[in-house]
mmCIF entry with sequence, helices, sheets and N, C-alpha, C, O atoms, coordinates in Angstrom:
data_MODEL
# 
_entry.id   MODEL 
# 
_entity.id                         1 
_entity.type                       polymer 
_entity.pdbx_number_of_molecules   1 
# 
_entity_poly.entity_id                      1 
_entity_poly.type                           'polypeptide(L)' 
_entity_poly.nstd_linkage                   no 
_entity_poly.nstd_monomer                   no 
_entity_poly.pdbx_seq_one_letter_code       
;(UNK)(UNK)(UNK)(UNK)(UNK)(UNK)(UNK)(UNK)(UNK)(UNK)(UNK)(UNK)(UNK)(UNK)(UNK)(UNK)
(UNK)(UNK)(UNK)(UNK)(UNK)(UNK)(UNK)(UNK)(UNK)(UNK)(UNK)(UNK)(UNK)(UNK)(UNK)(UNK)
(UNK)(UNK)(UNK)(UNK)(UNK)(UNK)(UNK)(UNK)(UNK)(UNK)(UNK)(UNK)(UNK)(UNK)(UNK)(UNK)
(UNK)(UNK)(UNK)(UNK)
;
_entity_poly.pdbx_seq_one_letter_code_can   XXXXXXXXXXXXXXXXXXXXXXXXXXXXXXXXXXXXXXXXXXXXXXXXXXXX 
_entity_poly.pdbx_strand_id                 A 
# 
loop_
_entity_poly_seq.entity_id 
_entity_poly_seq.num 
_entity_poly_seq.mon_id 
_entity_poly_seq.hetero 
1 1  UNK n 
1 2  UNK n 
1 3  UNK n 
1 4  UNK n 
1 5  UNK n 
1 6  UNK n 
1 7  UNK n 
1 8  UNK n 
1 9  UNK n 
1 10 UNK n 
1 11 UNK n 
1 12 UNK n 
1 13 UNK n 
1 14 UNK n 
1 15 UNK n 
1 16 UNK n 
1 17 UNK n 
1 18 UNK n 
1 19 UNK n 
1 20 UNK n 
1 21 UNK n 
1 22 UNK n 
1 23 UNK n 
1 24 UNK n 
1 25 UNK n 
1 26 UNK n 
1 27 UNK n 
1 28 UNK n 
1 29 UNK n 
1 30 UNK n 
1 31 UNK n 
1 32 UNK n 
1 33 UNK n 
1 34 UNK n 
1 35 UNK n 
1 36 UNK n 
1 37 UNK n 
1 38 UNK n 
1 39 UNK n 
1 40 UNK n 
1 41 UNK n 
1 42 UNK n 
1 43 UNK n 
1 44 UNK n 
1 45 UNK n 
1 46 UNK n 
1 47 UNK n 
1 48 UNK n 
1 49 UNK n 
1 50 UNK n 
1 51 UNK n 
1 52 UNK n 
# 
_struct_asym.id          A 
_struct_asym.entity_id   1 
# 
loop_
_struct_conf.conf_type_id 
_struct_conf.id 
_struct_conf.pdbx_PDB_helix_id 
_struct_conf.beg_label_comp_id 
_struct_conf.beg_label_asym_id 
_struct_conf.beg_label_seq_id 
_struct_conf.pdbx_beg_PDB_ins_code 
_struct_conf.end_label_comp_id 
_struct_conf.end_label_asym_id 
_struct_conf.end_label_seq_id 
_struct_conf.pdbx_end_PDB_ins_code 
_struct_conf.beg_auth_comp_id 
_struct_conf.beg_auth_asym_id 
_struct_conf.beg_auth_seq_id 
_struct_conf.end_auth_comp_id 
_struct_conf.end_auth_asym_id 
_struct_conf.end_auth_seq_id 
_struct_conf.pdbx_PDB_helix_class 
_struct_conf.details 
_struct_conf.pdbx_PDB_helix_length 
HELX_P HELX_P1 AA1 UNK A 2  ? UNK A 10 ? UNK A 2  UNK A 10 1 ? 9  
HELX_P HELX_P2 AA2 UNK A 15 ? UNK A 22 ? UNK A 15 UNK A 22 1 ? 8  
HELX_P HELX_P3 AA3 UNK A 25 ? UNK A 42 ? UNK A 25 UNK A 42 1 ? 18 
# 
_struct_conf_type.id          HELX_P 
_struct_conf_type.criteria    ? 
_struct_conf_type.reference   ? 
# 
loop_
_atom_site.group_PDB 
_atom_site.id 
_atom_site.type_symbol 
_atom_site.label_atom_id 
_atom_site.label_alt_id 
_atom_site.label_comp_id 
_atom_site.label_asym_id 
_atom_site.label_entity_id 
_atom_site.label_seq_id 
_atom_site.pdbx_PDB_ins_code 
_atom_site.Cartn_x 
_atom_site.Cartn_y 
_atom_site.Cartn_z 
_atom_site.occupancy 
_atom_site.B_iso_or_equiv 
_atom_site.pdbx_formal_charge 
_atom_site.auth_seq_id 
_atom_site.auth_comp_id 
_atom_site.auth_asym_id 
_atom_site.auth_atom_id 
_atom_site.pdbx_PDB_model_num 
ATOM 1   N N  . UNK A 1 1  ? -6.777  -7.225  3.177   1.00 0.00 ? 1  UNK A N  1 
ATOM 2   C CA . UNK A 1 1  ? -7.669  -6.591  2.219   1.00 0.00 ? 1  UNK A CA 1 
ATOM 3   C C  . UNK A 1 1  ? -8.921  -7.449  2.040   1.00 0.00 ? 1  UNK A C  1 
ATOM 4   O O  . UNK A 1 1  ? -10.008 -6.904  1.846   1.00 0.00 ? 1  UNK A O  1 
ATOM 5   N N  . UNK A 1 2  ? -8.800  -8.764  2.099   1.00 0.00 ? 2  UNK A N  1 
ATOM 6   C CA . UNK A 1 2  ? -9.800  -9.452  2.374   1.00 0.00 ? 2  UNK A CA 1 
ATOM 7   C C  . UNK A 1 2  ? -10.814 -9.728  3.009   1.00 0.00 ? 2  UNK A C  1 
ATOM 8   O O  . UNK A 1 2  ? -11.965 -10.033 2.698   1.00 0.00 ? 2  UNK A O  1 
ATOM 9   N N  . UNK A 1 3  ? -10.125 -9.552  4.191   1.00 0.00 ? 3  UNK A N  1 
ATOM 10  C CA . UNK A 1 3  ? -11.143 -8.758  5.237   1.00 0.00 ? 3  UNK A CA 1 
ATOM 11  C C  . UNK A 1 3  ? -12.065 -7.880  5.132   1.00 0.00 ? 3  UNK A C  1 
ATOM 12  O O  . UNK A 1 3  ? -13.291 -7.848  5.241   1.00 0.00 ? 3  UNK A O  1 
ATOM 13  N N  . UNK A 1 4  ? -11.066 -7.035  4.853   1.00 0.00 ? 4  UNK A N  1 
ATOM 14  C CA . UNK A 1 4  ? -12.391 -5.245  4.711   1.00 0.00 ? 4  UNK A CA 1 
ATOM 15  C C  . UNK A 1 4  ? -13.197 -5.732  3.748   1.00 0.00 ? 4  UNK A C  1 
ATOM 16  O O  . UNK A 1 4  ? -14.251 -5.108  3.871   1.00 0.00 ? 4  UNK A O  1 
ATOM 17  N N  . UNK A 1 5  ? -13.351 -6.968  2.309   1.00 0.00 ? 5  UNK A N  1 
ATOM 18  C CA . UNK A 1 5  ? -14.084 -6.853  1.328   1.00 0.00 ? 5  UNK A CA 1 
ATOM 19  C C  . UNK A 1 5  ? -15.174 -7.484  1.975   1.00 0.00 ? 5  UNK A C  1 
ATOM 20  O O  . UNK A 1 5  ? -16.267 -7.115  1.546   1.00 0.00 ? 5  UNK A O  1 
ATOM 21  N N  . UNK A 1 6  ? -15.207 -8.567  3.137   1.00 0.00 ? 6  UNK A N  1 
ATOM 22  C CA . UNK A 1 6  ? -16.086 -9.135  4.057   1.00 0.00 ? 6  UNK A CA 1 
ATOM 23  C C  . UNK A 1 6  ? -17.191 -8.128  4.205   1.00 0.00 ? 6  UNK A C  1 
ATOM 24  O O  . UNK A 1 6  ? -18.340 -8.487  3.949   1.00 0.00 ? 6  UNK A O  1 
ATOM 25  N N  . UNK A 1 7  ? -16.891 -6.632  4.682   1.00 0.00 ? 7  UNK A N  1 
ATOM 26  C CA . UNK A 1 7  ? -18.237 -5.535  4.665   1.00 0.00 ? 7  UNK A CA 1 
ATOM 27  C C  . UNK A 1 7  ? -19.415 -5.825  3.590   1.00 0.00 ? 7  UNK A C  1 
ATOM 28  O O  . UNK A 1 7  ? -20.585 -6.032  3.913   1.00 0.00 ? 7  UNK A O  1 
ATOM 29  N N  . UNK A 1 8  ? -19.015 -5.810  2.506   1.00 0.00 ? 8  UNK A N  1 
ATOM 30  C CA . UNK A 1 8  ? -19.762 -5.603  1.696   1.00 0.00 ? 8  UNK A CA 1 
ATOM 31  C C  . UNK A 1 8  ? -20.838 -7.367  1.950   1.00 0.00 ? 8  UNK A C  1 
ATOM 32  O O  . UNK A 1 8  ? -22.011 -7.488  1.596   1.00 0.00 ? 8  UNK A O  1 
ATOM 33  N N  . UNK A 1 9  ? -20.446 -7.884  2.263   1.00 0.00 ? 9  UNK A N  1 
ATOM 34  C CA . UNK A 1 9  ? -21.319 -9.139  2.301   1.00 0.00 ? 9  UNK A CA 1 
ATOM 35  C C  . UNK A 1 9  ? -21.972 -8.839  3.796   1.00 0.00 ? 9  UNK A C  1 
ATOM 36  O O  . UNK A 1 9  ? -23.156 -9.125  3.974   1.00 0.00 ? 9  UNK A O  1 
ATOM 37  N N  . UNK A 1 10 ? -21.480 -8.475  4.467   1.00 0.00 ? 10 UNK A N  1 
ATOM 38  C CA . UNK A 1 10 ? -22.495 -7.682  5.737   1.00 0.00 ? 10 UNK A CA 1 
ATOM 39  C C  . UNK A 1 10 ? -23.523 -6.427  4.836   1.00 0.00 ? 10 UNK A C  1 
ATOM 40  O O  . UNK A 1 10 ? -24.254 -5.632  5.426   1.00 0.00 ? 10 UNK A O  1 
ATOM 41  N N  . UNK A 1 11 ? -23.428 -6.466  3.934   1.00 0.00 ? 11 UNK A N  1 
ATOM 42  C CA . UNK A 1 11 ? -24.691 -5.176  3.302   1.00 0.00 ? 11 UNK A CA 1 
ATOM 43  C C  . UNK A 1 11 ? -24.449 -4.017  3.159   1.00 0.00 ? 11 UNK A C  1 
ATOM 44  O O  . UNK A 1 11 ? -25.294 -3.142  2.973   1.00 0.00 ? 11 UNK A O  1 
ATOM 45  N N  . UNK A 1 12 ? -23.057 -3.839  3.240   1.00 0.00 ? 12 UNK A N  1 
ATOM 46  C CA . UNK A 1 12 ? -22.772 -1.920  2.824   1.00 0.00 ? 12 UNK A CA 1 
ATOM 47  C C  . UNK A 1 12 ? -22.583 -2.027  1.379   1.00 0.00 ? 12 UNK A C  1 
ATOM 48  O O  . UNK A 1 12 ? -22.444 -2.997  0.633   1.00 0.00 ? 12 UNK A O  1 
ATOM 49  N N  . UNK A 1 13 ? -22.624 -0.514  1.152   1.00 0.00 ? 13 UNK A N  1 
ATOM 50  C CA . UNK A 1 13 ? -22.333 -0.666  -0.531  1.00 0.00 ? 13 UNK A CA 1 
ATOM 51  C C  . UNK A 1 13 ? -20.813 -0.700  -0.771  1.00 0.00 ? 13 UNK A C  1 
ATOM 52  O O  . UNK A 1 13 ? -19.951 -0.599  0.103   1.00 0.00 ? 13 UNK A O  1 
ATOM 53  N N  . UNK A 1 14 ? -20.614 -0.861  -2.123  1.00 0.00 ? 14 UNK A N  1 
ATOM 54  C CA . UNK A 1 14 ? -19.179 -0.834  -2.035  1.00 0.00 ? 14 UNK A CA 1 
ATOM 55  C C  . UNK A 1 14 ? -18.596 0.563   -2.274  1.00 0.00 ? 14 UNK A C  1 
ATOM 56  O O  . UNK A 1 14 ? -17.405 0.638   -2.576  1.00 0.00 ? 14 UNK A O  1 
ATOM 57  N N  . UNK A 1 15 ? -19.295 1.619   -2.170  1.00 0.00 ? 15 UNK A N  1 
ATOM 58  C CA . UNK A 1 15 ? -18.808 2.859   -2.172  1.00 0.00 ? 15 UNK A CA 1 
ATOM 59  C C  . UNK A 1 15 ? -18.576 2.795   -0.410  1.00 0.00 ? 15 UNK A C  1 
ATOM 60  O O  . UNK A 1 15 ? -17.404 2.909   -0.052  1.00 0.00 ? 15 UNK A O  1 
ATOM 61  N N  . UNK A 1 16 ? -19.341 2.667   0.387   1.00 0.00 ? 16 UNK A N  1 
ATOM 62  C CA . UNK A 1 16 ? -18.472 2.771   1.905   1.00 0.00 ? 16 UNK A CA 1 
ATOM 63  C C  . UNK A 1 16 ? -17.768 1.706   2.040   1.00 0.00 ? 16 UNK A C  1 
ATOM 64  O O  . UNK A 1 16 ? -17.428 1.537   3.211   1.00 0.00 ? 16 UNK A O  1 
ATOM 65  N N  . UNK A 1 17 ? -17.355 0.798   1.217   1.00 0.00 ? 17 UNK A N  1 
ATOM 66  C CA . UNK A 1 17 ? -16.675 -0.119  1.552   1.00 0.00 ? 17 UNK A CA 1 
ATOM 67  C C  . UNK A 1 17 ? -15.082 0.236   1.345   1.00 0.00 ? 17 UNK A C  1 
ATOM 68  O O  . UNK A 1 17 ? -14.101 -0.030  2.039   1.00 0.00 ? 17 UNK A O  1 
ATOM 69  N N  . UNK A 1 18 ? -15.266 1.117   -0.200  1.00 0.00 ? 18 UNK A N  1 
ATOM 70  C CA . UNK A 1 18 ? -13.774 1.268   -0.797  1.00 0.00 ? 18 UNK A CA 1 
ATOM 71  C C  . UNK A 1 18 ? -13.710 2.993   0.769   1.00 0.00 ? 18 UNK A C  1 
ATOM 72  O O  . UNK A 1 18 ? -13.124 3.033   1.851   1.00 0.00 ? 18 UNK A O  1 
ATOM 73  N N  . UNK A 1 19 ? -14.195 3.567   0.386   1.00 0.00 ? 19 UNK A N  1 
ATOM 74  C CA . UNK A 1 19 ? -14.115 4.412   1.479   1.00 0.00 ? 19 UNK A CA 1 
ATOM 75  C C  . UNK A 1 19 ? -13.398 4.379   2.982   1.00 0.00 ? 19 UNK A C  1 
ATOM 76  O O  . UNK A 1 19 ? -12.380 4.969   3.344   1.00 0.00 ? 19 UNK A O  1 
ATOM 77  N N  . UNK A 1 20 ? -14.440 3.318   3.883   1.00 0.00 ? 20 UNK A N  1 
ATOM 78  C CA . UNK A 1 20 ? -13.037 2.544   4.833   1.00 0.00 ? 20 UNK A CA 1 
ATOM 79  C C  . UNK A 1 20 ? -12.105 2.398   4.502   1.00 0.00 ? 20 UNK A C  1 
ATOM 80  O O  . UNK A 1 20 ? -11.227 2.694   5.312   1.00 0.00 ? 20 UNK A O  1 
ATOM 81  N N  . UNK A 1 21 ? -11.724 1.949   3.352   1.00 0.00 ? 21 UNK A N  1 
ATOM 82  C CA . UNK A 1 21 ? -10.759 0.667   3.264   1.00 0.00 ? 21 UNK A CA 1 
ATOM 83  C C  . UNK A 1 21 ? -9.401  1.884   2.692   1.00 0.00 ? 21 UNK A C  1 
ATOM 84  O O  . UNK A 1 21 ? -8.194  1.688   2.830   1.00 0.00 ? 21 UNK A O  1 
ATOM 85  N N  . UNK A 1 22 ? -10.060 3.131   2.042   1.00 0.00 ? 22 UNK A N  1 
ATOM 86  C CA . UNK A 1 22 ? -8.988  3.978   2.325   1.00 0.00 ? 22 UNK A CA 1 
ATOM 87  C C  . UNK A 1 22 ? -8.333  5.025   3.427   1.00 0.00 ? 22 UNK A C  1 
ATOM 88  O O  . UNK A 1 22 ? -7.246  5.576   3.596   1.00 0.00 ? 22 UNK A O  1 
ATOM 89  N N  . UNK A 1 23 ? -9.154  4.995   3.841   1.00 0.00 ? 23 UNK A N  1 
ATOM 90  C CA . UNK A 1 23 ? -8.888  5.532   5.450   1.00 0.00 ? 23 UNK A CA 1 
ATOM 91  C C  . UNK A 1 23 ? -8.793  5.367   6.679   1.00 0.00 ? 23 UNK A C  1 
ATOM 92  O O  . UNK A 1 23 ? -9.027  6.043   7.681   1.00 0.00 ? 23 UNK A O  1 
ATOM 93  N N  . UNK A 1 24 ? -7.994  3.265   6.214   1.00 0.00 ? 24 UNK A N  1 
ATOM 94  C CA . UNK A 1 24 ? -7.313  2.874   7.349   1.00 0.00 ? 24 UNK A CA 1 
ATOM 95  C C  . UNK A 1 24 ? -5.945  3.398   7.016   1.00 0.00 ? 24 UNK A C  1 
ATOM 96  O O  . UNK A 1 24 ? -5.499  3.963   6.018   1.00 0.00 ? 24 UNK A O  1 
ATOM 97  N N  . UNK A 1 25 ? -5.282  2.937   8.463   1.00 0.00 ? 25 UNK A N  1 
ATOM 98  C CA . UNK A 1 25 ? -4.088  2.855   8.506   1.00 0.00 ? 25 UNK A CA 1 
ATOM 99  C C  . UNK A 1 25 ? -3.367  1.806   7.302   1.00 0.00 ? 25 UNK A C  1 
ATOM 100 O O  . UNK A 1 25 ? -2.638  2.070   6.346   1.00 0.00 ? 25 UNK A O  1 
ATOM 101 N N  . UNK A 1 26 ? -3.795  0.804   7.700   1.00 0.00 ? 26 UNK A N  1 
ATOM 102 C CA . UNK A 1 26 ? -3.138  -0.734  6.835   1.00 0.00 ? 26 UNK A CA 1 
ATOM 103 C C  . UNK A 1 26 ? -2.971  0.104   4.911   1.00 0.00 ? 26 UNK A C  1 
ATOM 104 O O  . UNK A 1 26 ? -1.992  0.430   4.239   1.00 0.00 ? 26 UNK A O  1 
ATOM 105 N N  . UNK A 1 27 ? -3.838  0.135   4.768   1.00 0.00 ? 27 UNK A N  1 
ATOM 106 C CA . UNK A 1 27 ? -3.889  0.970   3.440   1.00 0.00 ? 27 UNK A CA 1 
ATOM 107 C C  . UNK A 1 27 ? -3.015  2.246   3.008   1.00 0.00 ? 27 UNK A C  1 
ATOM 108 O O  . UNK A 1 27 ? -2.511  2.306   1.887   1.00 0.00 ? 27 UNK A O  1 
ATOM 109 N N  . UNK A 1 28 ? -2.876  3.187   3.893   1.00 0.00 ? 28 UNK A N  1 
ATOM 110 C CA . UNK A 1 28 ? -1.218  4.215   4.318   1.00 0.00 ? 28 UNK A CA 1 
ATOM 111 C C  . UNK A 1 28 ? 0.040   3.419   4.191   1.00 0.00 ? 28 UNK A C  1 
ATOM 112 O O  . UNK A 1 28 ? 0.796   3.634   3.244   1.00 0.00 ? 28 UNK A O  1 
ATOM 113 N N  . UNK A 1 29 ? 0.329   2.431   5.170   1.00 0.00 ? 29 UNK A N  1 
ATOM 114 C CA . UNK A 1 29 ? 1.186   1.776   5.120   1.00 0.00 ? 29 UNK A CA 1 
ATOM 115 C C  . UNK A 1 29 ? 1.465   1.263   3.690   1.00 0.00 ? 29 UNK A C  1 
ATOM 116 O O  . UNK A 1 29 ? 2.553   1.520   3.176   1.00 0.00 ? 29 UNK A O  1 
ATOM 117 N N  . UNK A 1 30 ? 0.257   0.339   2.827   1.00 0.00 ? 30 UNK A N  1 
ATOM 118 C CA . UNK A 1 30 ? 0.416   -0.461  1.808   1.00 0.00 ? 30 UNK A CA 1 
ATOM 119 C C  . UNK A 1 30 ? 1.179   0.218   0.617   1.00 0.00 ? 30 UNK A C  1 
ATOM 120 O O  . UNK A 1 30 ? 2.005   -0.172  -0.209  1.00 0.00 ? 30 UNK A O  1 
ATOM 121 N N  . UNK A 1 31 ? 0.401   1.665   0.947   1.00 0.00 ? 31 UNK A N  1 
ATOM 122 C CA . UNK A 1 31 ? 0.903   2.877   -0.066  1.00 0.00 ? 31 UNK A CA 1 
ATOM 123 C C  . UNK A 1 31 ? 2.784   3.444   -0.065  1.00 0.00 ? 31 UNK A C  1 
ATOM 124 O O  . UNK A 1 31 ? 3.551   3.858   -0.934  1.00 0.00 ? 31 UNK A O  1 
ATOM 125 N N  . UNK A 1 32 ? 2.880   3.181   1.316   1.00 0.00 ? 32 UNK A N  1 
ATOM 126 C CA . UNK A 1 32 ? 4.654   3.725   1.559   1.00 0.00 ? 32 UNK A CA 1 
ATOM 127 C C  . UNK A 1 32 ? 5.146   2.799   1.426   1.00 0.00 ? 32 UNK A C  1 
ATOM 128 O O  . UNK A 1 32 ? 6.372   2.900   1.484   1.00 0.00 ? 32 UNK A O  1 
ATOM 129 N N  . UNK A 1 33 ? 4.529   1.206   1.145   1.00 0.00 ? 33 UNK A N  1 
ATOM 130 C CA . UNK A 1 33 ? 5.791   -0.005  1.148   1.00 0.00 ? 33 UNK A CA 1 
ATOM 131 C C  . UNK A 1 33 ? 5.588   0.153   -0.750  1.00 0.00 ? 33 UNK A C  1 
ATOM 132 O O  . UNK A 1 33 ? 6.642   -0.045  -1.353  1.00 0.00 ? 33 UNK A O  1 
ATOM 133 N N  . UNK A 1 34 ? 4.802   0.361   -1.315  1.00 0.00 ? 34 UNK A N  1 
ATOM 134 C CA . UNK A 1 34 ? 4.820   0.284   -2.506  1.00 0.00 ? 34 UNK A CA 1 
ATOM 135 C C  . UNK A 1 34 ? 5.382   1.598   -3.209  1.00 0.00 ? 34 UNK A C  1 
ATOM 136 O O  . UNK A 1 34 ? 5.873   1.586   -4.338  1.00 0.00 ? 34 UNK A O  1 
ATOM 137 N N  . UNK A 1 35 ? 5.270   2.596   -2.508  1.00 0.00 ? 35 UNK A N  1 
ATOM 138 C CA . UNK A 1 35 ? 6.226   3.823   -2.804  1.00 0.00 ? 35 UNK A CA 1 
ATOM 139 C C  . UNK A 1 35 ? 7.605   2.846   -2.517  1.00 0.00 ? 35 UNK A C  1 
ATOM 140 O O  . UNK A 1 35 ? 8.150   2.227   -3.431  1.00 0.00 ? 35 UNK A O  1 
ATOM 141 N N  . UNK A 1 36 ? 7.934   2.823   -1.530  1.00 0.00 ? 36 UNK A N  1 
ATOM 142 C CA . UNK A 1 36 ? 9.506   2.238   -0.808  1.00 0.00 ? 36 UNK A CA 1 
ATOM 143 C C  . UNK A 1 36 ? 10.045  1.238   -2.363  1.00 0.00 ? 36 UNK A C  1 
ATOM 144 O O  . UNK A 1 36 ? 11.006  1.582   -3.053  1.00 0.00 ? 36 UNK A O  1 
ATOM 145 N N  . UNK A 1 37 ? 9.242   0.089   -2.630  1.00 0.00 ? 37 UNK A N  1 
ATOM 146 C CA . UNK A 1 37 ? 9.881   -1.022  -3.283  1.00 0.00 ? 37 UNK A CA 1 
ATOM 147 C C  . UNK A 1 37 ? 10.023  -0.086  -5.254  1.00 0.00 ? 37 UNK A C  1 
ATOM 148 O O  . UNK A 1 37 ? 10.937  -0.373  -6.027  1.00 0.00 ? 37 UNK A O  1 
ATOM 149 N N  . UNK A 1 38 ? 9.290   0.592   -5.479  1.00 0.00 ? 38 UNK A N  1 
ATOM 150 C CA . UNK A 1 38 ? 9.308   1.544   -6.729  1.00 0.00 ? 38 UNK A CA 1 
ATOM 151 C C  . UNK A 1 38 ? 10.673  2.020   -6.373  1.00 0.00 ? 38 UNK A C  1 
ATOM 152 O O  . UNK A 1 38 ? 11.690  1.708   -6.992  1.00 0.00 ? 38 UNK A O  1 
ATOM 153 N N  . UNK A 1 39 ? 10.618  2.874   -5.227  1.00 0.00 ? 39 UNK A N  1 
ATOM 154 C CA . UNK A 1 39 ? 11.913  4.029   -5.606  1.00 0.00 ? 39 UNK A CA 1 
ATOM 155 C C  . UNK A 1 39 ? 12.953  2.678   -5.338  1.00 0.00 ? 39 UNK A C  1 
ATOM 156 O O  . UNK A 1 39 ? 13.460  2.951   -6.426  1.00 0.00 ? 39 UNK A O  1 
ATOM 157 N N  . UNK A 1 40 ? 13.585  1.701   -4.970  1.00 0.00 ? 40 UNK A N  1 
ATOM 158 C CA . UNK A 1 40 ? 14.505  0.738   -4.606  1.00 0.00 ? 40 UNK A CA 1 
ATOM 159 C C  . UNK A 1 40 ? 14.466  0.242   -6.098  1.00 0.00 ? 40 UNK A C  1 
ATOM 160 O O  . UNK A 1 40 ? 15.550  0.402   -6.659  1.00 0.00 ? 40 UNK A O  1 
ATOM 161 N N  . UNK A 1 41 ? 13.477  -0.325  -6.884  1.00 0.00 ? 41 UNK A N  1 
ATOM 162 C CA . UNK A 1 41 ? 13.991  -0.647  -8.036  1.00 0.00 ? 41 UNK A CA 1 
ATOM 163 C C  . UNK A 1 41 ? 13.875  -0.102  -9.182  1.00 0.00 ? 41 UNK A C  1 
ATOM 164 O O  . UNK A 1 41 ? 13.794  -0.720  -10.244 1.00 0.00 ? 41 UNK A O  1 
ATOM 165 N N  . UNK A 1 42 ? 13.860  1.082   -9.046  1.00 0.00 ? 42 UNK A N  1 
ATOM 166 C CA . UNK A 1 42 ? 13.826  2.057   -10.115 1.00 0.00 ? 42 UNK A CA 1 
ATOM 167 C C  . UNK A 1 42 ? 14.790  2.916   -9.847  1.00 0.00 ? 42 UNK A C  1 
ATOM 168 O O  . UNK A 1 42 ? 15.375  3.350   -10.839 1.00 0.00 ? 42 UNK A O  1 
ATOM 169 N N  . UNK A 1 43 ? 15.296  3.470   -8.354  1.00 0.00 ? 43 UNK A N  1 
ATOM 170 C CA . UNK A 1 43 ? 16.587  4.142   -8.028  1.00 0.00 ? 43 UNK A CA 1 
ATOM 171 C C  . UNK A 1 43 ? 17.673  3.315   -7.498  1.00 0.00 ? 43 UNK A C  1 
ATOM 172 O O  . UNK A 1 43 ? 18.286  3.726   -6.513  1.00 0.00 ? 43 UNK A O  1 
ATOM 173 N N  . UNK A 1 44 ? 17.984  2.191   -8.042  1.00 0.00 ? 44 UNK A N  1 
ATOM 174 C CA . UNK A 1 44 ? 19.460  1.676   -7.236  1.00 0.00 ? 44 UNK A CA 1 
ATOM 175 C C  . UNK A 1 44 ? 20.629  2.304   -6.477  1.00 0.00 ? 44 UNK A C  1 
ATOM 176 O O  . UNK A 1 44 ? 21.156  3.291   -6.992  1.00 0.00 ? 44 UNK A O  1 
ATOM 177 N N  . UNK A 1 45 ? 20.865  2.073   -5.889  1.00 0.00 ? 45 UNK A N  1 
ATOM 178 C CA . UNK A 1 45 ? 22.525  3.158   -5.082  1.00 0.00 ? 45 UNK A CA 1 
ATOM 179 C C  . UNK A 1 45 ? 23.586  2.471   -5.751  1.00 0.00 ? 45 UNK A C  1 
ATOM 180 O O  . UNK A 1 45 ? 23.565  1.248   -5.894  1.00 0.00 ? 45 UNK A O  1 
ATOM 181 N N  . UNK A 1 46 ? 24.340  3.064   -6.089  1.00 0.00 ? 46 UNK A N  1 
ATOM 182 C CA . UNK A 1 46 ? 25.259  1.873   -6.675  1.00 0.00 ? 46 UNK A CA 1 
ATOM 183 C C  . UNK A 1 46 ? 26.381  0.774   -5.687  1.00 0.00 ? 46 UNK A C  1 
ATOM 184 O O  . UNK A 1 46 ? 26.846  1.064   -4.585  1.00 0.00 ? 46 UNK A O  1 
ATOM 185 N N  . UNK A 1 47 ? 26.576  -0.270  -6.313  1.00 0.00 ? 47 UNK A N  1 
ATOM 186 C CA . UNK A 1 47 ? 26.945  -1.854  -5.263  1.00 0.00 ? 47 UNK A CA 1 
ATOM 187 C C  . UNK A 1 47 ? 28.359  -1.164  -5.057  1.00 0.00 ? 47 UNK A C  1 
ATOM 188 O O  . UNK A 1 47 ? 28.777  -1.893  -4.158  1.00 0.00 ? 47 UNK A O  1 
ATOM 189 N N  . UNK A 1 48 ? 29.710  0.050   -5.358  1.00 0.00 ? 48 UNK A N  1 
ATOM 190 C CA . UNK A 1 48 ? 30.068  0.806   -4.870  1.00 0.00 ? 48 UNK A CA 1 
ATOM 191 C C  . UNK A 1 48 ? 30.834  2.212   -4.771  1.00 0.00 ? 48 UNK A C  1 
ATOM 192 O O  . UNK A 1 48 ? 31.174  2.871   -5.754  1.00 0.00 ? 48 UNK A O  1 
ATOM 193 N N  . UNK A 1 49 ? 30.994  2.474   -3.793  1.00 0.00 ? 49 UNK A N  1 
ATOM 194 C CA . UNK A 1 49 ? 31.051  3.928   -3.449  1.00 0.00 ? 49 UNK A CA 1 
ATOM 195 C C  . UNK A 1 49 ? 31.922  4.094   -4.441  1.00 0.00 ? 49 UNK A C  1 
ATOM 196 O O  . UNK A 1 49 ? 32.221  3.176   -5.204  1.00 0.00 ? 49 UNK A O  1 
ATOM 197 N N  . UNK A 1 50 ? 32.561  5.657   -4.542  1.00 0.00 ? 50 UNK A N  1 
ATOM 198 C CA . UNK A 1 50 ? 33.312  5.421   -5.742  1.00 0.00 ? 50 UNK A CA 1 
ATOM 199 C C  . UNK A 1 50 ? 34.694  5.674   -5.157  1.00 0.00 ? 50 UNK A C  1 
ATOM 200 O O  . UNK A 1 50 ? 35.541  5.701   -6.050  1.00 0.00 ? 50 UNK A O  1 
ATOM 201 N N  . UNK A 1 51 ? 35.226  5.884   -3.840  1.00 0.00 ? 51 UNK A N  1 
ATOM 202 C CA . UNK A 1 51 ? 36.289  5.845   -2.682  1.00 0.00 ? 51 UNK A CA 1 
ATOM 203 C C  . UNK A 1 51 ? 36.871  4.810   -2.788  1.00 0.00 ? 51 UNK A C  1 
ATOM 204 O O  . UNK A 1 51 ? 38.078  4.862   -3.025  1.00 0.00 ? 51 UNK A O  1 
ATOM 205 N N  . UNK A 1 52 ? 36.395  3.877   -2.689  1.00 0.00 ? 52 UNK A N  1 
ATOM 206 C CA . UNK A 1 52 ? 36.697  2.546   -2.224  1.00 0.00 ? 52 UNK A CA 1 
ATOM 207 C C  . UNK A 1 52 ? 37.438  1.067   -3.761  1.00 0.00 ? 52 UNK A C  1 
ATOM 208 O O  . UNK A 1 52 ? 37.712  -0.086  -3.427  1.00 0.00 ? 52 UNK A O  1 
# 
């Protein structure tokens, strides 16, 4: 993320800056690992089955 903020010191504004920076890939990803770690600790499975 640090990176992409590098643009803006090359002279874009930061409206095309946030713009890229949502319509990479890396940023998709950032979004499904932070979906992923929400639903994991907010939905636990339980430690066990109820068979066993």
């Amino acid at each position: 993320m640090i990176l992409y903020l590098n643009y803006h010191a090359l002279g874009y504004p930061w409206s095309d800056v946030f713009i890229f920076i949502l319509k990479t890939v890396d940023f998709k990803i950032f979004l499904g690992a932070c979906l992923g770690l929400i639903t994991v600790f907010f939905f636990p499975s339980p430690s066990r089955t109820p068979f066993s």
